[in-house]
N, C-alpha and C positions, 0 to 999 in steps of 0.2 A: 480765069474761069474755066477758058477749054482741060487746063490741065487736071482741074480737081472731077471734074467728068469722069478724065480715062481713071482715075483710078476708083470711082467707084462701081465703074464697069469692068473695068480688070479684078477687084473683087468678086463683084458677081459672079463672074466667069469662073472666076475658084471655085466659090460656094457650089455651085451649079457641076463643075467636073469632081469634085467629091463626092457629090449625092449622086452620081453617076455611076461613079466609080461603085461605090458602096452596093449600089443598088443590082450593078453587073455580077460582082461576087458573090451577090445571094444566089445566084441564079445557077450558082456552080454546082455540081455535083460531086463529093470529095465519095470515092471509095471506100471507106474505113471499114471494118468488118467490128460490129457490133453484135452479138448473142441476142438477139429480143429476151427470151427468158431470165437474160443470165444478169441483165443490164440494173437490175434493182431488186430488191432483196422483198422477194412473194413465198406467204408460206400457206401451206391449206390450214386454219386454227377450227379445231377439231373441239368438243366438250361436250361429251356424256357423262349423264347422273340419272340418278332415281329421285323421286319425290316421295315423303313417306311421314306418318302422325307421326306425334310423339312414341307411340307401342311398335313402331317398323311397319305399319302395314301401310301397303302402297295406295297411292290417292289418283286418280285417274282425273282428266280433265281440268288439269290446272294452268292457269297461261301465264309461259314463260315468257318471257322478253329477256331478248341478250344482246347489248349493243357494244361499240367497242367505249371505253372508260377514257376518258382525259378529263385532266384536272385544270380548271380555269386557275390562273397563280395569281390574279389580281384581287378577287374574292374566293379564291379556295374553295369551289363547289365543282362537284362531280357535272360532265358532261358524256350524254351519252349519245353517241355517232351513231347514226346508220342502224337503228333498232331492228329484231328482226323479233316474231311472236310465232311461236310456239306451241303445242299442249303436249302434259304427258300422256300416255297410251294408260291402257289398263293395268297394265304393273308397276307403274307409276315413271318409268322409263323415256328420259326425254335426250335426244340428240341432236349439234348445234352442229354446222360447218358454213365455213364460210370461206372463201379465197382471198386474201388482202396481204397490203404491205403490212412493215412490222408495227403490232400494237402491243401497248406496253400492258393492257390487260381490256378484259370485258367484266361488265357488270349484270348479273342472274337477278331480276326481281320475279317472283316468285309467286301470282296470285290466284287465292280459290273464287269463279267466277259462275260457279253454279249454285252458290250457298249452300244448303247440308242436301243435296241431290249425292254427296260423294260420300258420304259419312258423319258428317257435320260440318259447318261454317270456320273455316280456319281464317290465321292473319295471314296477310302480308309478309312475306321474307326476302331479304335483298343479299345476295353476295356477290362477294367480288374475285375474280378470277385473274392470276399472274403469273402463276409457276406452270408452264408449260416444259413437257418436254419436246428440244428439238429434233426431226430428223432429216438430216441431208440427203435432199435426190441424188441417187449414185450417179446420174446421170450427167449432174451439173458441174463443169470443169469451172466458173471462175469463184472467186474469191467470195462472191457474196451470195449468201442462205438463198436456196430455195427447197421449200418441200415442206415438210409436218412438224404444226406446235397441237400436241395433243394436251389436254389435261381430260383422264380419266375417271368417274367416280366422283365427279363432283356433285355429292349428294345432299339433299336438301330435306329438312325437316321442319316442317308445320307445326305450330300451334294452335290448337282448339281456340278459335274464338272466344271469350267469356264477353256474355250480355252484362251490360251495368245496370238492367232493369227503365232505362228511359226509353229502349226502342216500343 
């Protein structure tokens, strides 16, 4: 009986100087020289465009939402991250920035929110955004991107609402 004691106190006593052990080496400080900037791949994603009728002329006051796009794979439906909203200015001119790691795109919905106050009542327009061009900070010596995914002109055209006569 004495015998099977010691050993499950000699056990213990293992158990016990591992979780010790383990617990002393976190505590350690290793010097390694890490880049903060450089350490994960951050770009500024940039997207300006105009808003405009069907005839070019520009529509002032319309709310933009731009969030970043991922695709759910189990149901195949559009999610949209971290929405940011928007309006165009008076020439119909709207511009997106935002700092984030790499996104494989954003998606533009596009809505008139004053009814005809802008020139009539338009729909709804959604687009999607993925050809960015990249540009590397000169600054940045390792391996992995940082700096600008612009896509420019990414311009948006309205449709005139048509009434179906039931409103």
């Amino acid at each position: 009986m004495k015998y099977k004691n010691v050993g499950v106190k000699g056990f213990s006593w293992f158990i016990f100087m591992i979780l010790a052990l383990s617990a002393i080496s976190g505590c350690f400080y290793f010097d390694v020289d890490y880049p903060i900037g450089d350490s994960s791949p951050i770009a500024n994603y940039r997207i300006t465009g105009n808003v405009s009728d069907e005839n070019g002329n520009p529509i002032d006051n319309i709310r933009i939402v731009i969030g970043e796009l991922y695709r759910n794979t189990q149901t195949n439906s559009a999610i949209l991250y971290r929405p940011d909203t928007l309006y165009s200015d008076a020439s119909g001119f709207y511009m997106f920035s935002r700092d984030s790691v790499y996104v494989n795109g954003f998606r533009i919905i596009a809505k008139d929110i004053d009814g005809s106050a802008n020139g009539g009542e338009f729909e709804n327009d959604t687009v999607d955004v993925s050809n960015f061009q990249y540009i590397k900070d000169s600054n940045s010596s390792n391996i992995w991107y940082k700096g600008m995914a612009i896509t420019e002109n990414k311009n948006i055209t309205l449709k005139i609402k048509i009434s179906d006569g039931n409103e």
